[in-house]
Steps between C-alpha positions, in 0.01 A plus 500: 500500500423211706146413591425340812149386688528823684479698209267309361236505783525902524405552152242231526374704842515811314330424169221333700436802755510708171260344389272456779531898534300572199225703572141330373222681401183405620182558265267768540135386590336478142236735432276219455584222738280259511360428839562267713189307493495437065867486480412144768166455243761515181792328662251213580388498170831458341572181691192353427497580125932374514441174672160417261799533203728286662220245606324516109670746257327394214168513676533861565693561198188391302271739655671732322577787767804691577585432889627841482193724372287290682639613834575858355101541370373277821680727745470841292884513490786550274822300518693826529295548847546178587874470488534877682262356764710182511824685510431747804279227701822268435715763662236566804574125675270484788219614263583258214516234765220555581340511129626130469404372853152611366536354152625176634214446760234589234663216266498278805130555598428462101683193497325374814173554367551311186639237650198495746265488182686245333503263775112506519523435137675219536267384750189539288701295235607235735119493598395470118727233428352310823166522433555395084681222646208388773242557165712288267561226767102469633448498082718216514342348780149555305625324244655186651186456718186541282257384862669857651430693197110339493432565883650877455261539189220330718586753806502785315131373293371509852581803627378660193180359529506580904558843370199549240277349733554728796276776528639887598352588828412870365330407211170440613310158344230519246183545690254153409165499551362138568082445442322362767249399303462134556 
């Protein structure tokens, strides 16, 4: 028998139509699906709790908890509901599209907002570190220049005693009684 390209093309066409021809089967809607709303809730949850392991696995290891039952008891679930929901929302496209558009913009926002907080964290330590610097350098100062330090302790002497002598203007003065009896 002699085997050419020709041949060899229409066998490859037919096996692959053959196979294309298969009929699928689509899953049924499970009896208890879990909406759309906590399947985006558990879905966002699971990325979270999978990118904490990457970033620190034996942080969260050493808590102790299962990643697993903590989503399963968090989300009153079972991982046999969870993969039937995942299976049939998998096969519905424009639904489970739309599951992950959601989960993505809620990791986005959550991402946004921590980067938001820790930016005015690293303000208020940039402003820390300033003013420790200013303090050690006018302690320096203090020290190199013992007239500054004396006319600072003088200042401040004064305006304490400016401050005990002044009298409140709603606390009426003791009443004195002078004798005119020359």
């Amino acid at each position: 028998m002699i085997v050419n390209h020709r041949n060899i093309i229409v066998l490859l066409s037919l096996l692959i139509f053959s196979i294309s021809c298969q009929d699928l089967k689509k899953s049924e809607k499970p009896e208890d699906l879990i909406p759309e709303a906590k399947m985006i809730d558990v879905l966002t949850e699971i990325a979270l709790l999978h990118a904490a392991r990457n970033y620190n696995k034996q942080k969260l290891e050493a808590t102790g908890t299962d990643l697993d039952t903590y989503i399963y008891e968090k989300f009153d679930i079972d991982s046999l509901q969870l993969e039937r929901s995942s299976n049939w929302y998998t096969e519905q496209y424009t639904q489970y599209e739309r599951i992950y558009d959601s989960v993505k913009a809620r990791i986005e926002r959550k991402k946004n907002k921590l980067d938001s907080i820790r930016e005015i964290e690293i303000k208020i330590e940039d402003s820390i570190k300033t003013a420790k610097k200013d303090s050690i350098k006018l302690l320096d100062s203090l020290k190199l220049n013992p007239r500054l330090k004396d006319s600072i302790r003088r200042d401040s002497i004064k305006r304490s005693k400016l401050d005990s002598t002044k009298k409140d203007s709603l606390i009426s003065s003791p009443v004195t009684i002078e004798d005119d009896s020359n």
